[in-house]
C-alpha positions as CSV (number, residue, x, y, z in Angstrom):
1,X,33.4,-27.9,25.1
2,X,35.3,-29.1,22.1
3,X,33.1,-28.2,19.6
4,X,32.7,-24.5,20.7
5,X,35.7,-23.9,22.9
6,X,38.2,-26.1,21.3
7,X,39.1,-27.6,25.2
8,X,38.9,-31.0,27.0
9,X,37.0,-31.2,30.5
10,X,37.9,-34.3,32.7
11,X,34.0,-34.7,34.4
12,X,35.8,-34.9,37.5
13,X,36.6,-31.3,37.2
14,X,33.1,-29.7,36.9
15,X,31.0,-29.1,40.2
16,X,27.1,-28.6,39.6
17,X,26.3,-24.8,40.7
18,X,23.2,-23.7,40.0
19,X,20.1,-24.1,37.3
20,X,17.6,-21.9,35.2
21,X,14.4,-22.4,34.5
22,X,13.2,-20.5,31.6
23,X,9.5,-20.5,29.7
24,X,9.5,-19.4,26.0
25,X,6.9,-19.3,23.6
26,X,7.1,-22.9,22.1
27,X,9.1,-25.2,24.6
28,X,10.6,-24.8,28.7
29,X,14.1,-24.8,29.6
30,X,16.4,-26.3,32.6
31,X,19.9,-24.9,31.9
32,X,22.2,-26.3,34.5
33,X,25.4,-24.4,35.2
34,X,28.7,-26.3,36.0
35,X,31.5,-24.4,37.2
36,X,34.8,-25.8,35.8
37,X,38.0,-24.6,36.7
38,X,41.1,-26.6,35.4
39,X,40.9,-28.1,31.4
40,X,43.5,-28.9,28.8
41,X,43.6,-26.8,25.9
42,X,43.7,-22.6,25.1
43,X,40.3,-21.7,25.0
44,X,39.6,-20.5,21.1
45,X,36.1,-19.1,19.6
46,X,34.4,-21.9,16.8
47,X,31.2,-20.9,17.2
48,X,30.1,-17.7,18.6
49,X,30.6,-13.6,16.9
50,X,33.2,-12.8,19.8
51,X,34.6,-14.4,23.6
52,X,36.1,-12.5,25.9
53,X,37.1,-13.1,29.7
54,X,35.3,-11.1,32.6
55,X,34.7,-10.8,35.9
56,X,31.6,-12.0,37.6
57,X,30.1,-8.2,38.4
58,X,31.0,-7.7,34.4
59,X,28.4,-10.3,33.4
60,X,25.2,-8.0,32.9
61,X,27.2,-4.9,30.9
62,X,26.8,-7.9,27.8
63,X,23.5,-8.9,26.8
64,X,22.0,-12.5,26.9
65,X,19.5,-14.5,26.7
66,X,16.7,-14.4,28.9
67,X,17.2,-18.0,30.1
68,X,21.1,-16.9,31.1
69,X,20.0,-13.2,32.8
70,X,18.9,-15.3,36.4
71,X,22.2,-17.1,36.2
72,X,24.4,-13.8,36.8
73,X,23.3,-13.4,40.1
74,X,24.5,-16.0,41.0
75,X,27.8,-15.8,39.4
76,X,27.9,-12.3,41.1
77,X,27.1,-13.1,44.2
78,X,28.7,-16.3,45.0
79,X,32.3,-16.4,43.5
């Protein structure tokens, strides 16, 4: 989170959500999603073209890999 957010998480303050599973050519992914709510630090972009903030229902107007696409359902749906 440091590296690519610029923000300390305590591991107290992430709860396990949900996983993807995800076959590409060459290799198999498990993603897990943690859902973390409280940090210390402003959130600042170090590694990625843009960040911005949005709502869950927002999620698939941006595009994403197609490991991350199964994981806005659940976002949607369930916060």
């Amino acid at each position: 989170m440091q590296e690519e957010l610029g923000i300390d998480v305590n591991e107290a303050c992430l709860a396990p959500f949900v996983f993807a599973s995800h076959a590409y050519d060459s290799f198999h992914l498990l993603m897990p999603l943690y859902l973390c709510r409280r940090w210390s630090g402003v959130v600042q972009n170090r590694e990625h073209a843009a960040l911005k903030w949005v709502r869950p229902n927002q999620l698939s107007d941006f595009p994403m890999p197609p490991a991350d696409e199964p994981l806005v359902a659940w976002l949607r749906d369930l916060l």
